[in-house]
C-alpha positions as a Markdown table, in Angstrom:
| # | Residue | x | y | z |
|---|---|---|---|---|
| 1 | Unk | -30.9 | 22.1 | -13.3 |
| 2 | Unk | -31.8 | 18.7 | -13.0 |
| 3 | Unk | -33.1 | 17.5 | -10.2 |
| 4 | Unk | -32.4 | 13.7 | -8.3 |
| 5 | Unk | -34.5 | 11.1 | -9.5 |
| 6 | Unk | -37.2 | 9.3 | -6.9 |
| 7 | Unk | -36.0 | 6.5 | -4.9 |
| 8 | Unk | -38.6 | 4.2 | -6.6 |
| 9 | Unk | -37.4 | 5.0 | -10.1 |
| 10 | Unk | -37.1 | 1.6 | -11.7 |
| 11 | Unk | -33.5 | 0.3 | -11.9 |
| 12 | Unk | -33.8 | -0.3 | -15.9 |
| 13 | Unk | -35.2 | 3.3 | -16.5 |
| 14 | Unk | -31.8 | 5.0 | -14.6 |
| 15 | Unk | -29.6 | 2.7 | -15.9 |
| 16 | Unk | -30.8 | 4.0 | -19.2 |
| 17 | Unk | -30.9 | 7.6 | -18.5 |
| 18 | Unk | -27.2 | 7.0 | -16.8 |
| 19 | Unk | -26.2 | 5.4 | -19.9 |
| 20 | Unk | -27.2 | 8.1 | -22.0 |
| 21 | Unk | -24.8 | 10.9 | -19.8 |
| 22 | Unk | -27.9 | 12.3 | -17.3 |
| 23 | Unk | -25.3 | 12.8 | -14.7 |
| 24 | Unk | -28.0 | 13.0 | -12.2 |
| 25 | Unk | -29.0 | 9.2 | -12.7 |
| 26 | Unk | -25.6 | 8.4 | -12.7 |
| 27 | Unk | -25.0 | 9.7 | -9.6 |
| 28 | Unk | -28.4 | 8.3 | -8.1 |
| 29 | Unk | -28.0 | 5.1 | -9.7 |
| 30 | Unk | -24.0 | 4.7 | -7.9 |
| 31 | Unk | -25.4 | 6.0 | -4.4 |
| 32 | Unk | -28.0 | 3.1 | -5.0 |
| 33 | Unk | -25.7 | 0.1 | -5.7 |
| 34 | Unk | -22.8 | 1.7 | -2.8 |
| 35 | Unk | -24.2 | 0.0 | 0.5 |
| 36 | Unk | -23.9 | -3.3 | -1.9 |
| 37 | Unk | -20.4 | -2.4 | -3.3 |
| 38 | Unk | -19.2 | -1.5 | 0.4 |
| 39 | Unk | -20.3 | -4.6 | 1.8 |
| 40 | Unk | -18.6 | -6.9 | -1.1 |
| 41 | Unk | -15.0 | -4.8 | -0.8 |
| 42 | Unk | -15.2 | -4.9 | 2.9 |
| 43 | Unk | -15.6 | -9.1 | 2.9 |
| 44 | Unk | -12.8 | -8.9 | 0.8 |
| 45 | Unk | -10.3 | -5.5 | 1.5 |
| 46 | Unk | -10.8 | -5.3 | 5.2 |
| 47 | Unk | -9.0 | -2.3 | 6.1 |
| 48 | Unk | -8.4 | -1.4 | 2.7 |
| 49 | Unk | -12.2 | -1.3 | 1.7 |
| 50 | Unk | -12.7 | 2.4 | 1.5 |
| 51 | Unk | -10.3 | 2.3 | -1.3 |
| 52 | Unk | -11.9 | -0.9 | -3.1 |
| 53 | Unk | -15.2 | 0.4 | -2.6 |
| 54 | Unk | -13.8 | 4.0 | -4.3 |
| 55 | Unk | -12.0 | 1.6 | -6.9 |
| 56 | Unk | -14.8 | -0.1 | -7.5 |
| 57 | Unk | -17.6 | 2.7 | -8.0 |
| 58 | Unk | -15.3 | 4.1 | -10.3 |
| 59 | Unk | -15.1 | 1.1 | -13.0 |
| 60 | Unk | -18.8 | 0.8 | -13.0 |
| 61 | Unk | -19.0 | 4.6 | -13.8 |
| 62 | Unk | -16.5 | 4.3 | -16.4 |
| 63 | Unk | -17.9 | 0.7 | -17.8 |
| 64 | Unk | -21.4 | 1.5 | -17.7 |
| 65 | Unk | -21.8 | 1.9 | -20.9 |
| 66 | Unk | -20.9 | -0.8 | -22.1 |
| 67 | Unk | -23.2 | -2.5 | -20.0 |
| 68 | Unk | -25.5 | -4.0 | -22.9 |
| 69 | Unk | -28.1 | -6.4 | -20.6 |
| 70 | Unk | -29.6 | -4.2 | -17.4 |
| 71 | Unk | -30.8 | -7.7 | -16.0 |
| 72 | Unk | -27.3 | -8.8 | -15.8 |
| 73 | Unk | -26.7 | -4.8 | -14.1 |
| 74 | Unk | -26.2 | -6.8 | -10.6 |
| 75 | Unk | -24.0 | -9.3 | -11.5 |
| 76 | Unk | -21.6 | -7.0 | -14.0 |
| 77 | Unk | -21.5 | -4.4 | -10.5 |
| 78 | Unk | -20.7 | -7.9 | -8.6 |
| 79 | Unk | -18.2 | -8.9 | -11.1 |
| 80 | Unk | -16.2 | -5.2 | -11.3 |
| 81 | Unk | -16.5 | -5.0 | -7.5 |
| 82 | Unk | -14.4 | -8.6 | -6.9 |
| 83 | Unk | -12.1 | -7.7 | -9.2 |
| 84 | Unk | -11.5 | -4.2 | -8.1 |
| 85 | Unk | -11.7 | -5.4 | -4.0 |
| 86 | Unk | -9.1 | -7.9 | -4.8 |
| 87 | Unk | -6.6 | -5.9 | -6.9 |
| 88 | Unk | -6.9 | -3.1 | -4.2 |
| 89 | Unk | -6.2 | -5.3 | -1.3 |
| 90 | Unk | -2.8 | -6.5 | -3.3 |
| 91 | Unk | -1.7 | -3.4 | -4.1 |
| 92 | Unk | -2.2 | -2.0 | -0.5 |
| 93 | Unk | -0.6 | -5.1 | 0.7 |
| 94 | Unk | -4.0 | -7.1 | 2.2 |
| 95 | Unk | -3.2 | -10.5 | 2.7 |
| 96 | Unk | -6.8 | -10.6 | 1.7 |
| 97 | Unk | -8.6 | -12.2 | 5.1 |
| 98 | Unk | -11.2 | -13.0 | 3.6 |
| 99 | Unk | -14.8 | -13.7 | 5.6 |
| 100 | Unk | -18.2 | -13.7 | 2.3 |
| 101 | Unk | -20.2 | -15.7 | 4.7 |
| 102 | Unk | -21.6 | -12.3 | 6.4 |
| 103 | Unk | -22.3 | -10.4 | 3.7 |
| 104 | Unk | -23.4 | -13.6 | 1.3 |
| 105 | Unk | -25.6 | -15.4 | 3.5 |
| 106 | Unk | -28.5 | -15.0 | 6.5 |
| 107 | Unk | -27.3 | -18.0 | 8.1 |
| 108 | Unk | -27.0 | -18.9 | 12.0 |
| 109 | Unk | -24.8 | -17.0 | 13.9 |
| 110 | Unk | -22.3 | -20.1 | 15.0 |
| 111 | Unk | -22.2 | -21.3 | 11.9 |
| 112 | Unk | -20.8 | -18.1 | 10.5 |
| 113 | Unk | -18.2 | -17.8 | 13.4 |
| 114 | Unk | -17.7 | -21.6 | 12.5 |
| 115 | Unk | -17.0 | -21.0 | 8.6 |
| 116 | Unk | -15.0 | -18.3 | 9.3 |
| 117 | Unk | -13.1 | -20.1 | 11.8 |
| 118 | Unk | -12.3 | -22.5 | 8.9 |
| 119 | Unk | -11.2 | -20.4 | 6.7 |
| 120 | Unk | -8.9 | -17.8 | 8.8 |
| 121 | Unk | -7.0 | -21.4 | 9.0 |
| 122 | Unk | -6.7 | -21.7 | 5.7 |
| 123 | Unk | -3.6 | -20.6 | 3.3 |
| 124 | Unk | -4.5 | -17.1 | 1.8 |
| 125 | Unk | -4.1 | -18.6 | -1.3 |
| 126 | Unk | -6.9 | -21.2 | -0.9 |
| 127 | Unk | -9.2 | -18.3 | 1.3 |
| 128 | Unk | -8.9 | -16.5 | -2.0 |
| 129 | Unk | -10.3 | -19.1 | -4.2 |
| 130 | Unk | -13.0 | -20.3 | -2.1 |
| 131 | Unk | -14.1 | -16.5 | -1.5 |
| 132 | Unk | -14.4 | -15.6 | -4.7 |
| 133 | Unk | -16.2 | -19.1 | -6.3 |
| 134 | Unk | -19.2 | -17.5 | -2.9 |
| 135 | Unk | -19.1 | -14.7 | -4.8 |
| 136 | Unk | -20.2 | -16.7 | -8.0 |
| 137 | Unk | -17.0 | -16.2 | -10.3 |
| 138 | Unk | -16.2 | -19.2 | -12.8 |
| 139 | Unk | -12.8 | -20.5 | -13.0 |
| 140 | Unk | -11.9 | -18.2 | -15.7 |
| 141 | Unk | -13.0 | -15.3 | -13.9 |
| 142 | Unk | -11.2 | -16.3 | -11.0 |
| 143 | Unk | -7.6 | -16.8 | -13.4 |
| 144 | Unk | -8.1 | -13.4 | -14.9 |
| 145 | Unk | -9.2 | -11.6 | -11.7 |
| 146 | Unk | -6.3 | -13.1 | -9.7 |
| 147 | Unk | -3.7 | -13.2 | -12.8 |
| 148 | Unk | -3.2 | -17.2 | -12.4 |
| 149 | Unk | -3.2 | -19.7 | -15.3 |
| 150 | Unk | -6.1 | -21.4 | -15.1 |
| 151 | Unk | -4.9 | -25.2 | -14.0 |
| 152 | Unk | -3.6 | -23.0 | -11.0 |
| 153 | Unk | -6.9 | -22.1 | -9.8 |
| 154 | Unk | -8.5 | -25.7 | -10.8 |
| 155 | Unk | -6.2 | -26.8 | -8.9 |
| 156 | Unk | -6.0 | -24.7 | -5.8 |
| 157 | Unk | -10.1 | -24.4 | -5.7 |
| 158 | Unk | -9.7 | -28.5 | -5.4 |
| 159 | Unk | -7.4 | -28.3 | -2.5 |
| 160 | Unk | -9.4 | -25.7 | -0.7 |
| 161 | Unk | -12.3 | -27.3 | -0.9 |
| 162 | Unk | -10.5 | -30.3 | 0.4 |
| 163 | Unk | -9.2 | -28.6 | 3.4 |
| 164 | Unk | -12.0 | -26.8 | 4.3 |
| 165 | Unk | -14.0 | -29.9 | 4.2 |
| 166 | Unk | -11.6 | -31.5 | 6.4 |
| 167 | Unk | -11.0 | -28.5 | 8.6 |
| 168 | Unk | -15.3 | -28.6 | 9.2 |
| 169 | Unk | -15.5 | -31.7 | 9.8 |
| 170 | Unk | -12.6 | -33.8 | 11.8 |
| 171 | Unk | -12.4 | -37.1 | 11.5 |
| 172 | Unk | -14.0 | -39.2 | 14.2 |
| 173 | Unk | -11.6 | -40.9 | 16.5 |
């Protein structure tokens, strides 16, 4: 029987072991990156987060091992989580509300409920740009994950930014 590994068990080490079919570390290693996972689907899936986050841990358990770089461990989890929070959220429906700046950012308080603000105004199509480029997705991640040709989201993440900036910051009369 094998037993769960320590909570100070280097990241690199489990991945390893988890890689290698020790269901133990896999198990360890997924109750490890959840809070992170949860906190990512539910900026993104709102009501429908339990079932991103679910979605989610799933593709890392079945893509993990063909997770070649452990440093890039956090940003692969990232990645799989966006994708699966956002394909969740359209299949259940979510307009996808977006609000990153919580769970992305230590920032003032007001200027949270101000961002936020700004984007609830937004269209859901531009939200859905400017949400995922805080999460650190690249154009062409953002055409594959949202299944848009990739002049689409150029051109969308140009108009959002455009808004928003206007939306922030009215001009003086």
């Amino acid at each position: 029987m094998k037993t769960a590994h320590e909570p100070t068990t280097p990241l690199p080490a489990l991945l390893r072991q988890a890689q290698l079919g020790d269901d133990q570390a896999m198990n360890d290693l997924l109750t490890r990156i959840t809070p992170y996972v949860a906190r990512i689907c539910l900026s993104i899936a709102h009501d429908n987060s339990s079932d991103a986050t679910q979605e989610a841990l799933l593709a890392v358990y079945r893509g993990l091992a063909g997770l070649r770089e452990p440093a890039a461990f956090y940003g692969w989890v990232r990645s799989v989580t966006v994708r699966e929070a956002v394909r969740t959220a359209k299949r259940l429906g979510d307009t996808m509300p977006c609000s990153p700046v919580e769970a992305r950012y230590e920032a003032n308080p007001l200027d949270t409920v101000y961002i936020n603000d700004v984007l609830e105004r937004l269209s859901t199509a531009h939200r859905e740009v400017l949400t995922l480029r805080v999460y650190g997705l690249n154009e062409e991640e953002m055409a594959e994950t949202l299944s848009l040709p990739i002049g689409t989201v150029r051109s969308r993440l140009h108009r959002a930014r455009r808004r928003f900036q206007d939306a922030w910051q009215p001009s003086a009369a």
